[in-house]
Structure formats: structure tokens, C-alpha cells
matplotlib code that plots the C-alpha trace (Angstrom):
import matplotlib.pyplot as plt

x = [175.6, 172.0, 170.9, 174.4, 173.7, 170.2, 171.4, 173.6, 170.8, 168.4, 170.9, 171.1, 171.0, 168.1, 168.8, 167.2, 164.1, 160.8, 161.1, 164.6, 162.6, 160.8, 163.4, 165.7, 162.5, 162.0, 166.4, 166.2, 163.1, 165.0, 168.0, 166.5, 167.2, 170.3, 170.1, 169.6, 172.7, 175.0, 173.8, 174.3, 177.8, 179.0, 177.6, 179.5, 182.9, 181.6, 179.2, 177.5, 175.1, 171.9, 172.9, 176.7, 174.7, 172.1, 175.2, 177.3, 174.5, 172.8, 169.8, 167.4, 167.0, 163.1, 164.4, 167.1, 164.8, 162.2, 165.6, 166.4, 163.1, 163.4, 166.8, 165.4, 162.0, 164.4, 166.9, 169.8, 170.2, 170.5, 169.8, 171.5, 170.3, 173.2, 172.0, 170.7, 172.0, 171.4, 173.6, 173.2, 175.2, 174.7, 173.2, 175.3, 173.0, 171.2, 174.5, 175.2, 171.9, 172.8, 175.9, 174.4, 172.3, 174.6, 177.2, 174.6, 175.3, 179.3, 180.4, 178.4, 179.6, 183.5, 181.8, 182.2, 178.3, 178.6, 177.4, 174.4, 176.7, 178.2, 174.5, 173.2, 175.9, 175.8, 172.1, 172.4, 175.1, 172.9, 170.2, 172.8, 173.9, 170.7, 170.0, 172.8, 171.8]
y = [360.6, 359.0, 358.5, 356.5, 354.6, 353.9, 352.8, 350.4, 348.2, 348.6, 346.8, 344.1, 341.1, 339.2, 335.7, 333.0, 331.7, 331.3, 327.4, 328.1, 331.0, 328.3, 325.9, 328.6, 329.8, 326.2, 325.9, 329.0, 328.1, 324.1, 326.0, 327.9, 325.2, 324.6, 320.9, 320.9, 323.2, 321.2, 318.4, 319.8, 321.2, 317.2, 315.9, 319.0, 317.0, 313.8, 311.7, 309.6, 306.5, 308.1, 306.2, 307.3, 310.9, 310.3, 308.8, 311.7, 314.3, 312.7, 312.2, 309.2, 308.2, 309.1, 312.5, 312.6, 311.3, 313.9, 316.9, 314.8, 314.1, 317.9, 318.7, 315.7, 317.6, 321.0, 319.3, 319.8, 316.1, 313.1, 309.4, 306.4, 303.2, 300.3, 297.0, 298.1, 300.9, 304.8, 307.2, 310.8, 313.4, 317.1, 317.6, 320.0, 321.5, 322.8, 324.1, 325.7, 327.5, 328.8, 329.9, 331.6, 333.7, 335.2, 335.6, 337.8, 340.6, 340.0, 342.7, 345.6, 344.3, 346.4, 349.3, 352.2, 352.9, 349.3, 350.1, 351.9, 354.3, 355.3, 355.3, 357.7, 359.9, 360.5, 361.3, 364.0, 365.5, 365.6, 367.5, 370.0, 370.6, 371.0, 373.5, 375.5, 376.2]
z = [94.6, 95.7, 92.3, 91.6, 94.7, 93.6, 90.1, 91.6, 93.1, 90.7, 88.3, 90.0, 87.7, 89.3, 86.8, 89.4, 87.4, 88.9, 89.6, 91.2, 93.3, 95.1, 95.4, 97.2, 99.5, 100.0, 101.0, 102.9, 105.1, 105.7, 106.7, 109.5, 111.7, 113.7, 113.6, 109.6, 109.3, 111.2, 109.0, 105.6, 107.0, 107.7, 104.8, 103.4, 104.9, 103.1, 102.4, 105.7, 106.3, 108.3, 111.6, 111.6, 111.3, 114.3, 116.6, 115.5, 116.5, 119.1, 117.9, 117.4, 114.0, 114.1, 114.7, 111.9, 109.5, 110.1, 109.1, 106.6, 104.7, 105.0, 103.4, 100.5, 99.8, 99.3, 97.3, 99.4, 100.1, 98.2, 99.3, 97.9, 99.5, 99.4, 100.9, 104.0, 104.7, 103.4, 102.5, 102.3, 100.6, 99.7, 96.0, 94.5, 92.2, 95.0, 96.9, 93.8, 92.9, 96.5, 95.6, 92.1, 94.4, 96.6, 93.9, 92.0, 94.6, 94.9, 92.5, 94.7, 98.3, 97.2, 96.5, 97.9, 98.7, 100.0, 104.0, 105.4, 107.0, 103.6, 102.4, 104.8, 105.0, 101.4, 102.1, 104.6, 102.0, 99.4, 101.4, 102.9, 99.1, 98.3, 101.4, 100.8, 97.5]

ax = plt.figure().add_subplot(projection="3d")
ax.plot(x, y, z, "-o")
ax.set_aspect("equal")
plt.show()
């Protein structure tokens, strides 16, 4: 059973290329933070000017424009300026790459040997099999 559990994640398709590495490092690290999140989840609703964003959140728009040169450096944000005003709206590309990532591991989460608990029980059965014989 351990060396079928074993198989399983060594399989795993690993198809991110190396630029798309450091673009998801890069997403992962600008997600870390609370403020960021809850801006990518609005902008996730629908597009927004910067203020309407800052007023929303609280926040001064010295503050929001520090996040949101942030989520623009990783991608995750696009900027479209129309007179006066800028608009923001999640980059899909990036959203998706995301998405690519996490998908890569979807068809092991319904497996059987999907928990630790499953894991380490098949590991102490596997050592009392091989005790016992």
C-alpha cells in the first residue's frame, strides 16, 4: 500500500513553467495579506475606480496604492486609467494560472490515501505485516 501511496504523488504532473513559478511565488507572497485579499475578492465582484476601493475599505488612498502597486507588480491587477480616474480589475490570466496550480492536485484529493490519517495508518499496517512475517 505505501509504495501505491508513494506512486501517487510522485506523478504528480508538475506543468507550471519556470517563469509561471515566479509569477505564482510572487501571487502567493501578495496574497499573504489580509487587506490585499479583500481587495482582489471585490474586484473579483467587479471592476472599481481606486477611490470607490479606499472608501469601501477604509483606507487612505496612499495606503491602497501601496496594495495595489503590489497586486499590479504580481499580475493580479490590471489598471485602466479613463480621464481622471483609475480603474482596477483582476487580470484573469493570473487568476487562472492560480487556478492551473491547484487543479494540478484535484484528481488525488478523492483518493482514498487522500488524508494523513489514511497515510499513517497504512504505514503502521505495513510494518505489522511485515513483523508478523
Amino acid at each position: 500500500m505505501t509504495s501505491r501511496l508513494h506512486h501517487l504523488y510522485l506523478t504528480i504532473p508538475l506543468t507550471v513553467s519556470e517563469k509561471n513559478e515566479e509569477q505564482l511565488d510572487q501571487i502567493f507572497s501578495v496574497l499573504a495579506n489580509k487587506r490585499r485579499r479583500q481587495i482582489v475578492h471585490m474586484l473579483g465582484l467587479s471592476p472599481s475606480s481606486i477611490s470607490s476601493l479606499a472608501e469601501q475599505l477604509g483606507m487612505s488612498l496612499p495606503a491602497i496604492h501601496r496594495h495595489i502597486g503590489l497586486l499590479e507588480e504580481s499580475g493580479l491587477v490590471v489598471r485602466k486609467k479613463k480621464g481622471r480616474v483609475n480603474f482596477l480589475a483582476l487580470n484573469y490570466g493570473s487568476i487562472k494560472l492560480l487556478q492551473q496550480w491547484a487543479a494540478q492536485y484535484h484528481t488525488y484529493w478523492s483518493s482514498p490515501y487522500q488524508t494523513l490519517e489514511n497515510y499513517l495508518s497504512s504505514e503502521t499496517l505495513a510494518k505489522d505485516e511485515s513483523k508478523s512475517n
